[in-house]
Structures are given as C-alpha cells and as structure tokens.
Biopython code that builds the backbone (N, CA, C, O; Angstrom):
import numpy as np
from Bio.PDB.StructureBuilder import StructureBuilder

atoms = [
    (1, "UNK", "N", (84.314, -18.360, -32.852)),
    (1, "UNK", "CA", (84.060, -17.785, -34.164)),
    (1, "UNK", "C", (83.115, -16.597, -34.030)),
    (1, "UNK", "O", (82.429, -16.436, -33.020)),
    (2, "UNK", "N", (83.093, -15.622, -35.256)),
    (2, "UNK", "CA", (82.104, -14.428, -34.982)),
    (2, "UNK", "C", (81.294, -14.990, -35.572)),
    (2, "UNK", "O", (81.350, -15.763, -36.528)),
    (3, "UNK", "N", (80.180, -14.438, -34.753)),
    (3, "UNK", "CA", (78.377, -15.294, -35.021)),
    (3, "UNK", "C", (77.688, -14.539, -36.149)),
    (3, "UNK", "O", (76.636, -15.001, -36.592)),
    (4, "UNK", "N", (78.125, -13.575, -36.578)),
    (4, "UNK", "CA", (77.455, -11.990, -36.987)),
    (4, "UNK", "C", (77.363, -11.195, -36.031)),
    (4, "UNK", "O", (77.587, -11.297, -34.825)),
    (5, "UNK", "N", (76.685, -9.649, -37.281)),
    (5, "UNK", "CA", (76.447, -8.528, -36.118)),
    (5, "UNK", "C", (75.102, -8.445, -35.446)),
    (5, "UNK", "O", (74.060, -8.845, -35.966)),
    (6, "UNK", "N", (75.213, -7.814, -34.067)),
    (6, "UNK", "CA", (73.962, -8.347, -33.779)),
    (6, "UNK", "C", (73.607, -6.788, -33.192)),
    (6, "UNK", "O", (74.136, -6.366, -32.163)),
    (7, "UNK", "N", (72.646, -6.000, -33.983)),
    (7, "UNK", "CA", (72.962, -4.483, -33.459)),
    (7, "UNK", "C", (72.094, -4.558, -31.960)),
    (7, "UNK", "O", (72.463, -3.873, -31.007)),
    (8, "UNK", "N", (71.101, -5.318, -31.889)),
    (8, "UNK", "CA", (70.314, -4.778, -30.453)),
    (8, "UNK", "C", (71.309, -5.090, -29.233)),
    (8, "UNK", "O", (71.405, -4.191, -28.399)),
    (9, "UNK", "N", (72.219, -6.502, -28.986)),
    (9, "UNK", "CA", (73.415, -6.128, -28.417)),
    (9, "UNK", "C", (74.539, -4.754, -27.487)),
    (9, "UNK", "O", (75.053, -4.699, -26.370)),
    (10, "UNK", "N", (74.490, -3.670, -28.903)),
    (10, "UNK", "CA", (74.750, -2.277, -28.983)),
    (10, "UNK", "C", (73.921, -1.414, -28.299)),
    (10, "UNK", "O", (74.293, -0.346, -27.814)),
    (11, "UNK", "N", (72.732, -1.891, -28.251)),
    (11, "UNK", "CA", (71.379, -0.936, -27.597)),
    (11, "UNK", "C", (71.489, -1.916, -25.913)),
    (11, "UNK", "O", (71.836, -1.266, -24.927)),
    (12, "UNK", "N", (71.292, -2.856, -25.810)),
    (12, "UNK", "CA", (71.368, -3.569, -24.846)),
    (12, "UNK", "C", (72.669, -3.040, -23.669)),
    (12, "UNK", "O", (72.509, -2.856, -22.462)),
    (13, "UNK", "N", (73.888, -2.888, -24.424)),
    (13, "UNK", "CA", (75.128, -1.903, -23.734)),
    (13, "UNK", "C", (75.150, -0.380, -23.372)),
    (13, "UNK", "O", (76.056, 0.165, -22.743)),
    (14, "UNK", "N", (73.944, 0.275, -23.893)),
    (14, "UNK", "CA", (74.278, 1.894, -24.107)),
    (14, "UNK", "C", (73.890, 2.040, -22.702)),
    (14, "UNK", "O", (74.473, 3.006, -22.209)),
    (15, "UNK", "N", (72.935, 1.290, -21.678)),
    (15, "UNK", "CA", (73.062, 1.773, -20.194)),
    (15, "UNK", "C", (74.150, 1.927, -19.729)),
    (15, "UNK", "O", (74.557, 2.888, -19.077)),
    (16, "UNK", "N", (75.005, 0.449, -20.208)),
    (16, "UNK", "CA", (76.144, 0.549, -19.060)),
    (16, "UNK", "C", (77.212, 1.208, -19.887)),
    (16, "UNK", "O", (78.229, 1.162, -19.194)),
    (17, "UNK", "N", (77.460, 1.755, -20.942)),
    (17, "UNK", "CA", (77.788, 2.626, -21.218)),
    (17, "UNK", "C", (77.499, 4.657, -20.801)),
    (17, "UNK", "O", (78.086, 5.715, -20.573)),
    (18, "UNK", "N", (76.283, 4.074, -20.938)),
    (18, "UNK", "CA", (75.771, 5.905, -20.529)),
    (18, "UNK", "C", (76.372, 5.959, -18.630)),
    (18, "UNK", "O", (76.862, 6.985, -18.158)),
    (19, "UNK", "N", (76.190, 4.667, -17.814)),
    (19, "UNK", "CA", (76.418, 4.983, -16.484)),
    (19, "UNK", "C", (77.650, 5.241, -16.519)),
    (19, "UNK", "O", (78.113, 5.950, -15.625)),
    (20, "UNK", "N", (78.497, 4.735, -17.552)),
    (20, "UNK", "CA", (80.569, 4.818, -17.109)),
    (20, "UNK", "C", (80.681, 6.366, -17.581)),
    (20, "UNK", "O", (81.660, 6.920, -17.082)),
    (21, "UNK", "N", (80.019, 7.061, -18.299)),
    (21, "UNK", "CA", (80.463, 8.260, -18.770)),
    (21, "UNK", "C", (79.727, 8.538, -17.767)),
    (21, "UNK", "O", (80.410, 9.482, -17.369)),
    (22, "UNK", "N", (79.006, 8.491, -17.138)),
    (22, "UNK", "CA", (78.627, 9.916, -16.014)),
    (22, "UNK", "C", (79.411, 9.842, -15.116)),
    (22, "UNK", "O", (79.891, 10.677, -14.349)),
    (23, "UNK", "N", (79.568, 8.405, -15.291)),
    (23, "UNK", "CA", (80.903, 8.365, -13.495)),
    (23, "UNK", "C", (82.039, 9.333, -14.050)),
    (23, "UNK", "O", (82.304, 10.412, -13.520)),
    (24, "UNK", "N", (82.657, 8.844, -15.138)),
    (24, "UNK", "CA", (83.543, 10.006, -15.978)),
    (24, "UNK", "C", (83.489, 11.008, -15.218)),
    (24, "UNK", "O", (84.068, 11.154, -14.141)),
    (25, "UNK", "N", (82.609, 11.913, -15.897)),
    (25, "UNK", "CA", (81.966, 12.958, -16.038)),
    (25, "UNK", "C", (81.743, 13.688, -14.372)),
    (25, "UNK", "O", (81.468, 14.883, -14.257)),
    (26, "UNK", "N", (81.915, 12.748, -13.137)),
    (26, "UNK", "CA", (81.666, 13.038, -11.840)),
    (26, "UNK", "C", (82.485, 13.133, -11.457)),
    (26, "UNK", "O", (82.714, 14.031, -10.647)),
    (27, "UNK", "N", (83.550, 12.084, -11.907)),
    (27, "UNK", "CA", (85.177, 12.437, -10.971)),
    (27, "UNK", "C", (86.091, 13.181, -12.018)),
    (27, "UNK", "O", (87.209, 12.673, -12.111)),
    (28, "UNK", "N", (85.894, 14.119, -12.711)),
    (28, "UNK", "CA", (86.169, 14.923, -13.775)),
    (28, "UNK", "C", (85.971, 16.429, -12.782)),
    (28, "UNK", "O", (86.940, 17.017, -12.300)),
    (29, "UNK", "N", (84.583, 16.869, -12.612)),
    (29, "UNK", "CA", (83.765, 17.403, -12.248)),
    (29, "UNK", "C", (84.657, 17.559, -10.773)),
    (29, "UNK", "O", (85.363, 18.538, -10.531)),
    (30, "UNK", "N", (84.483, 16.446, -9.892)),
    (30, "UNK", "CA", (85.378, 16.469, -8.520)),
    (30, "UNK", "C", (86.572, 16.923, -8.722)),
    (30, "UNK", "O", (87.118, 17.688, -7.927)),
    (31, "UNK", "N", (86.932, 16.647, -9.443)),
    (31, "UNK", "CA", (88.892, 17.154, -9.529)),
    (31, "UNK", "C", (88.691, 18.186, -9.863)),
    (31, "UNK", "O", (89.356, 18.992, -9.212)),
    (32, "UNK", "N", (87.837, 18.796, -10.876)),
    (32, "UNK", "CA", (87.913, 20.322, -11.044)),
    (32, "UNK", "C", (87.571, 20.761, -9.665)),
    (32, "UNK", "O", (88.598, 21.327, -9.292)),
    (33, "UNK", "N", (86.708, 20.817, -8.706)),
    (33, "UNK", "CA", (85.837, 21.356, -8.110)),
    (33, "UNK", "C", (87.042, 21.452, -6.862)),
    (33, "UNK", "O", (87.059, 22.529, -6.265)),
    (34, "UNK", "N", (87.862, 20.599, -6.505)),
    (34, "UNK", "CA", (89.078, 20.343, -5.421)),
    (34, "UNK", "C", (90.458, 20.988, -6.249)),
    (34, "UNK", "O", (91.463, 21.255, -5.591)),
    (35, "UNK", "N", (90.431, 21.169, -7.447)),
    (35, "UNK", "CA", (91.390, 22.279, -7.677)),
    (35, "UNK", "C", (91.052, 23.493, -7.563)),
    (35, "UNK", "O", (91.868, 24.279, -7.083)),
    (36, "UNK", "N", (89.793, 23.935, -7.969)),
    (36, "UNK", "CA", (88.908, 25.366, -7.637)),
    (36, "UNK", "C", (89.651, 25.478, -6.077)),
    (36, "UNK", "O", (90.501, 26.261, -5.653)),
    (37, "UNK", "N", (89.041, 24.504, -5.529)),
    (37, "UNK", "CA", (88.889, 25.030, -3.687)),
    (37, "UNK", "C", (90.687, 25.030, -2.880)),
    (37, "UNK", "O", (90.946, 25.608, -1.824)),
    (38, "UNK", "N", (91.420, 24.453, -3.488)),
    (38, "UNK", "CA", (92.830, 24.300, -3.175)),
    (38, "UNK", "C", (93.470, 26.171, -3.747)),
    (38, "UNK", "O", (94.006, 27.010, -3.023)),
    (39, "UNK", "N", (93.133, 26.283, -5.256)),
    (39, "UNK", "CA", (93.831, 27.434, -5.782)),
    (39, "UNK", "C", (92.731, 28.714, -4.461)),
    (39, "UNK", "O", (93.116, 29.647, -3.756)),
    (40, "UNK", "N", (92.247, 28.500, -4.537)),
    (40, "UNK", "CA", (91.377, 29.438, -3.825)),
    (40, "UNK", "C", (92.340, 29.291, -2.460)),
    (40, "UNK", "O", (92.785, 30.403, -2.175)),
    (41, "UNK", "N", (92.720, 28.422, -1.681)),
    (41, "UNK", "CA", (93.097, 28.614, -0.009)),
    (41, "UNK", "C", (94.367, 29.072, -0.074)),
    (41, "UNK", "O", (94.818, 29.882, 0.735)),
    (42, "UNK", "N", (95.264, 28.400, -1.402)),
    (42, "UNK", "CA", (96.473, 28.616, -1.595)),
    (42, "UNK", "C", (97.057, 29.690, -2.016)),
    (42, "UNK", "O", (98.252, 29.929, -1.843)),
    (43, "UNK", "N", (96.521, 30.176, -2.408)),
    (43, "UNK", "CA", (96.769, 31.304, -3.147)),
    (43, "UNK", "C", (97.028, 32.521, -2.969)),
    (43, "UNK", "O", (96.132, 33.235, -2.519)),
    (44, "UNK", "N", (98.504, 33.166, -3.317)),
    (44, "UNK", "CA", (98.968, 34.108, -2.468)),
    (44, "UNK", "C", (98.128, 35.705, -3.001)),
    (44, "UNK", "O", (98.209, 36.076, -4.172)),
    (45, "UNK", "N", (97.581, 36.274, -2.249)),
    (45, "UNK", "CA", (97.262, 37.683, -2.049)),
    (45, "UNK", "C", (97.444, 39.013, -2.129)),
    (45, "UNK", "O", (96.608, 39.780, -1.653)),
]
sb = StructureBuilder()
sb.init_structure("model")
sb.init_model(0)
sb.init_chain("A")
sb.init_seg("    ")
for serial, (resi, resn, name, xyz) in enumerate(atoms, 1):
    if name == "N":
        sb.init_residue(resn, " ", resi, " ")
    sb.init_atom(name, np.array(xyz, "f"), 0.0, 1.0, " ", f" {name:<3s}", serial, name[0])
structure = sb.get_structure()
C-alpha cells in the first residue's frame, strides 16, 4: 500500500540522481569528443 508522501525521501535521492546525470553528461561529452577526433582523421582534404 502507499504509506504517503514522504518529500525528504526526494532530497535523500537527488545524490544519486545528480551522480547518473553527470555520468550522462560524460559519455555524452565522450561520444562528442570521438566524433570530433574521427571527422578530423577522416576527412577528405
């Protein structure tokens, strides 16, 4: 059954929330950074 809302819960999650968006945010960051360096070698002249 739902117990109620329990907002500190919400505050209690925002670490492991804030850590999954940076990981996001890193292999986001990597894929741009390995398409940069690929269009750059590949790239005809």
């Amino acid at each position: 059954m739902f117990s109620g809302f329990n907002p500190m819960a919400f505050v209690d999650n925002l670490k492991y929330m804030l850590s999954g968006m940076i990981a996001i945010f890193i292999v986001i960051g990597i894929i741009v950074i390995a398409t940069i360096i690929l269009n750059k070698i590949f790239s005809k002249k």
